[in-house]
Backbone as ProteinMPNN parsed JSONL, in Angstrom:
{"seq_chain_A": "XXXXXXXXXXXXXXXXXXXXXXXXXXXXXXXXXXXXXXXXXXXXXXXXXXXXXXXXXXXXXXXXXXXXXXXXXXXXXXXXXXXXXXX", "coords_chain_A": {"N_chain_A": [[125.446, 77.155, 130.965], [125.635, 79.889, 130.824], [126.671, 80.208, 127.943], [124.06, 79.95, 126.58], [122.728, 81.794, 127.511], [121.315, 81.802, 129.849], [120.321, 83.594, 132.507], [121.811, 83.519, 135.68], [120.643, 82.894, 139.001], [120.92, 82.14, 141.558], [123.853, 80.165, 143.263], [125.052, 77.09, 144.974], [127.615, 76.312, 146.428], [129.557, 73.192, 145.773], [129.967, 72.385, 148.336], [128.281, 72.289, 149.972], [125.566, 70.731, 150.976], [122.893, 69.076, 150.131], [120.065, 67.585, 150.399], [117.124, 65.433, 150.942], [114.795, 66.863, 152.2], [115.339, 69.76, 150.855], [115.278, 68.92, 147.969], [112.114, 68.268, 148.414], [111.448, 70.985, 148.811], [111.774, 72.082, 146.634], [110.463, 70.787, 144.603], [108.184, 71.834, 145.93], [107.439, 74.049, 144.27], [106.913, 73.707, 141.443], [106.207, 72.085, 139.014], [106.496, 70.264, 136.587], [109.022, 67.793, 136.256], [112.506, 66.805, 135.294], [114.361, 64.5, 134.789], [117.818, 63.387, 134.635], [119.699, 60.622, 134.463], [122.695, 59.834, 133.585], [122.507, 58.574, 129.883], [119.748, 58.299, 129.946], [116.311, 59.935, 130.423], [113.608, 61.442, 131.872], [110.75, 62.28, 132.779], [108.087, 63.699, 134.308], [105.427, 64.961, 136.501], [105.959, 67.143, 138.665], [104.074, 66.715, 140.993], [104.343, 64.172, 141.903], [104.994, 61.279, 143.567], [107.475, 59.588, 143.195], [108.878, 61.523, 142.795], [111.083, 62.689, 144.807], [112.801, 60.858, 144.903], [113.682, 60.333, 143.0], [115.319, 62.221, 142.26], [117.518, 62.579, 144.053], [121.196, 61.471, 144.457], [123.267, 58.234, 144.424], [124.183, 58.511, 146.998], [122.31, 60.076, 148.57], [122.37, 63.0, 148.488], [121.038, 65.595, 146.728], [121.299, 65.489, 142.98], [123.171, 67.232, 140.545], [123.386, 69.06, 137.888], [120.965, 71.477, 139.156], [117.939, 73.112, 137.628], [116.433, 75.488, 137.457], [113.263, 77.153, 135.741], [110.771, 79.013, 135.338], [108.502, 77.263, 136.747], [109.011, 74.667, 136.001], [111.724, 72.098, 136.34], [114.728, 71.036, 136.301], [116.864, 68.349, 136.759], [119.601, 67.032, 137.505], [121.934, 66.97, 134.266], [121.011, 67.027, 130.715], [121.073, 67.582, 128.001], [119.396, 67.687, 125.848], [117.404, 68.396, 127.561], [117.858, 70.532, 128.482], [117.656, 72.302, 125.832], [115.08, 72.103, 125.559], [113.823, 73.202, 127.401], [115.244, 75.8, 127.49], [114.946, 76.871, 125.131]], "CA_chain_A": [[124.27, 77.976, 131.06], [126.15, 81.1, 130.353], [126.492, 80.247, 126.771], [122.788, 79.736, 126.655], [121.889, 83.483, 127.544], [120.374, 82.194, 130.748], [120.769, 84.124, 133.529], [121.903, 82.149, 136.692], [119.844, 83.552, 139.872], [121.735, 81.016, 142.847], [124.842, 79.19, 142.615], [125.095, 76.669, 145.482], [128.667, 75.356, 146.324], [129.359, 71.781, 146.031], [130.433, 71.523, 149.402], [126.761, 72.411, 150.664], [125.043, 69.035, 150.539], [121.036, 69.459, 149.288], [119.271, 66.111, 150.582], [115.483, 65.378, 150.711], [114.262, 68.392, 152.353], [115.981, 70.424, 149.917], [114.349, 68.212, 146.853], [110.895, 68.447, 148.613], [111.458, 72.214, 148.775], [112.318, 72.226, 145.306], [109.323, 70.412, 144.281], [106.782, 72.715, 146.31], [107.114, 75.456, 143.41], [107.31, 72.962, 140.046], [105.07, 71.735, 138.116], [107.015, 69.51, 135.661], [110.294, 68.022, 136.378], [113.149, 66.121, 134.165], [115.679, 63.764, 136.104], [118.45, 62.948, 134.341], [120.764, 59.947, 134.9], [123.439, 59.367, 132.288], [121.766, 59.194, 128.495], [118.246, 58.358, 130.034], [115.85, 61.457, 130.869], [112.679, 60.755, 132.946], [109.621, 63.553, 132.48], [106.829, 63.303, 135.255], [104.678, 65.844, 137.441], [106.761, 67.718, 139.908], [103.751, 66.351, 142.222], [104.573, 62.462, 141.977], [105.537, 60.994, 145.257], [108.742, 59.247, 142.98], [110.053, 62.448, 142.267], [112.452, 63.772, 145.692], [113.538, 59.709, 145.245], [114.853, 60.146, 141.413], [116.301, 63.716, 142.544], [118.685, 62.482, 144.8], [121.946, 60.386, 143.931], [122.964, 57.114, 145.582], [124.623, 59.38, 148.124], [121.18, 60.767, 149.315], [122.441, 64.566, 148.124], [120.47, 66.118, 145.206], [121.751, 65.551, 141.444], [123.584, 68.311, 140.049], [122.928, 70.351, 138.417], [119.745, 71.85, 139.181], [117.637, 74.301, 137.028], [114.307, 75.977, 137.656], [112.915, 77.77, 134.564], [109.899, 78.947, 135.653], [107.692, 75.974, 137.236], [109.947, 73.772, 135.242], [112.868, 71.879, 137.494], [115.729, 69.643, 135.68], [117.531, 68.29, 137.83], [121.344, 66.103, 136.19], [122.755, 67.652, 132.681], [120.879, 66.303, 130.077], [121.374, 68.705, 126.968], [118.04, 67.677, 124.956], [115.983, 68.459, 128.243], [117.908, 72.256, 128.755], [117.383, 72.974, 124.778], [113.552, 71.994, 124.836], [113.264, 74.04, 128.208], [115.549, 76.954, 127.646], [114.932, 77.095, 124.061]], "C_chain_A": [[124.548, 79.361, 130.483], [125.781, 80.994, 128.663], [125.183, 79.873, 126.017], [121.925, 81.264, 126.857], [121.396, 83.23, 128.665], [121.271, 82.688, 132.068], [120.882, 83.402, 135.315], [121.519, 83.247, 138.182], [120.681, 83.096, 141.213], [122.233, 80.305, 142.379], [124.978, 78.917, 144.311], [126.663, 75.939, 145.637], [128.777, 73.975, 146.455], [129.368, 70.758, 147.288], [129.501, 72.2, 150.312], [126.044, 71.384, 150.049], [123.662, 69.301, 150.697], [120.772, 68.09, 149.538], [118.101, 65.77, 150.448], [114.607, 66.164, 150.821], [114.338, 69.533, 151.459], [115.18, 70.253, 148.757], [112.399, 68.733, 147.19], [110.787, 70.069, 148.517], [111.304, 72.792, 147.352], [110.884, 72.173, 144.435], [108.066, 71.299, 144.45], [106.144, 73.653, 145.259], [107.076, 74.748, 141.838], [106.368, 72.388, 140.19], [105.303, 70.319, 137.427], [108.357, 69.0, 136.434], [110.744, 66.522, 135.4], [114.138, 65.437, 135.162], [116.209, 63.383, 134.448], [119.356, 62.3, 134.809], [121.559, 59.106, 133.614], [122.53, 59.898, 131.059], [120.096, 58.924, 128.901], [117.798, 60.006, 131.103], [113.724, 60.949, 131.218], [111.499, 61.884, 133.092], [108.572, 63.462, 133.712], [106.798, 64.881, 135.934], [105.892, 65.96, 138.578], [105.85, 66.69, 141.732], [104.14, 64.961, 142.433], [105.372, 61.945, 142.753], [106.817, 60.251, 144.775], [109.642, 60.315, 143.172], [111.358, 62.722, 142.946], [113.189, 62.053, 145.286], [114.714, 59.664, 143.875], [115.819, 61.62, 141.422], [117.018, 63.309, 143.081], [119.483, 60.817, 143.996], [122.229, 59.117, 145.002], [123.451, 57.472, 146.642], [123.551, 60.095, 148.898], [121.11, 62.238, 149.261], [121.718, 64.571, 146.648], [121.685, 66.103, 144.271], [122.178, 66.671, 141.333], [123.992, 67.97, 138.358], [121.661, 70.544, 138.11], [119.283, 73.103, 138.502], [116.219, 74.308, 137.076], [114.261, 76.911, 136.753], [111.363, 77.111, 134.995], [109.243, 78.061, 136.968], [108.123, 74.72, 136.552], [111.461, 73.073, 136.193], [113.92, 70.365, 136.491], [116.905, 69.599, 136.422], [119.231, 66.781, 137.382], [121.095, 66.94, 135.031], [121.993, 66.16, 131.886], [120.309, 67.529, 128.524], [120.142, 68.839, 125.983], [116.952, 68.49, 126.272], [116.047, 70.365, 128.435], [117.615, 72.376, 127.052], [116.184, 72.824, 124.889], [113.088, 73.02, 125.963], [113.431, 75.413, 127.791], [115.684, 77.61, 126.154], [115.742, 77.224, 123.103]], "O_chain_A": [[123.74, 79.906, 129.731], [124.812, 81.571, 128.17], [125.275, 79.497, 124.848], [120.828, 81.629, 126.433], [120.802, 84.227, 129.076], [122.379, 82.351, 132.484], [119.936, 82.877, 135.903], [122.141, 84.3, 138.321], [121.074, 84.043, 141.893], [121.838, 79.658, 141.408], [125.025, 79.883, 145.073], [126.864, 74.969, 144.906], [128.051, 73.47, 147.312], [129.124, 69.568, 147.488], [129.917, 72.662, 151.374], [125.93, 71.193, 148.838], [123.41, 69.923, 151.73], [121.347, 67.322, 148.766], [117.925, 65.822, 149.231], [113.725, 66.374, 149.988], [113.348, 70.255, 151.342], [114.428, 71.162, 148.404], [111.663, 69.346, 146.416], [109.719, 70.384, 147.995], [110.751, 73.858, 147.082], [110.342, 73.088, 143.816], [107.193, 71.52, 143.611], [104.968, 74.008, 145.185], [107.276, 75.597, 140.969], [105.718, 72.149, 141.208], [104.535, 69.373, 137.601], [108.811, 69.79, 137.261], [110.032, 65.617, 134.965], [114.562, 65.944, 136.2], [115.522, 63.177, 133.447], [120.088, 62.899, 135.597], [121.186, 58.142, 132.946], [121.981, 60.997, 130.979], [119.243, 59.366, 128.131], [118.392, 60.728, 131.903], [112.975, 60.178, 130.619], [111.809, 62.448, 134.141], [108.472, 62.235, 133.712], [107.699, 65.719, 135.938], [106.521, 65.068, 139.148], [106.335, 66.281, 142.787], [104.23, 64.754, 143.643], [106.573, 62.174, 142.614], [107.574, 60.072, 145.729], [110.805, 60.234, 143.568], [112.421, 62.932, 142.363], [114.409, 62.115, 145.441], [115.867, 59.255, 143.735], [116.777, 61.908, 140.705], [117.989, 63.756, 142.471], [119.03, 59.814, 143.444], [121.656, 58.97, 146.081], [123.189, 56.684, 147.551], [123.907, 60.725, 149.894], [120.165, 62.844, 149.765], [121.838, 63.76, 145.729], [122.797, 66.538, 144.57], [121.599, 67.457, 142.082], [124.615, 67.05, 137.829], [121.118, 70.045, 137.125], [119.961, 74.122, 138.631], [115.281, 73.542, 136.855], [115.218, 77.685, 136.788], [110.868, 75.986, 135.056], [109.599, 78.323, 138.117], [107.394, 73.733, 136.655], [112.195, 73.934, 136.679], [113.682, 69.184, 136.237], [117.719, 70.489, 136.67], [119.149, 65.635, 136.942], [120.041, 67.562, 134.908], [122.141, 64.96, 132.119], [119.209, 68.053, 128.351], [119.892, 69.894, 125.399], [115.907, 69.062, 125.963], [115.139, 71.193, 128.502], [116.593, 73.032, 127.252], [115.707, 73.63, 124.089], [112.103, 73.711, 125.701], [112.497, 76.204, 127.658], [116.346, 78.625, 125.94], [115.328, 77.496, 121.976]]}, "name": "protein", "num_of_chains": 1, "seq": "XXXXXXXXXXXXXXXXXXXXXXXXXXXXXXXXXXXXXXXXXXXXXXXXXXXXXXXXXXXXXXXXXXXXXXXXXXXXXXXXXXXXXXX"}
């Protein structure tokens, strides 16, 4: 992200575990969101009752890493979805 220019607002340690509540929280303020798992990347309405289910891994903790740009929420590393967001 650094080498991107964007400025990082909250950094969450890994060993604070983010589960559904967390996701639904996430969601309340987004608009759009991007799931990434591996090379597939997944686009839909922040409101879409799939979404907190494709945010979390098979461990039931939220994907990392998470990025909110704007009303925008991508949630796994998927390098086409931060260049089309973060320009």
């Amino acid at each position: 992200m650094d080498a991107r220019g964007a400025e990082i607002a909250d950094r969450t340690p890994a060993s604070r575990k983010l589960g559904r509540a967390d996701a639904e929280a996430l969601l309340a303020d987004a608009e759009t969101l991007y799931v990434a798992k591996g090379r597939k990347r997944t686009e839909l309405p922040a409101s879409d009752a799939e979404a907190p289910d494709l945010m979390l891994g098979p461990t039931g903790n939220l994907r990392a890493p998470v990025v909110r740009v704007g009303a925008t929420l991508i949630v796994g590393y998927h390098e086409e979805a931060l260049d089309q967001v973060l320009g």
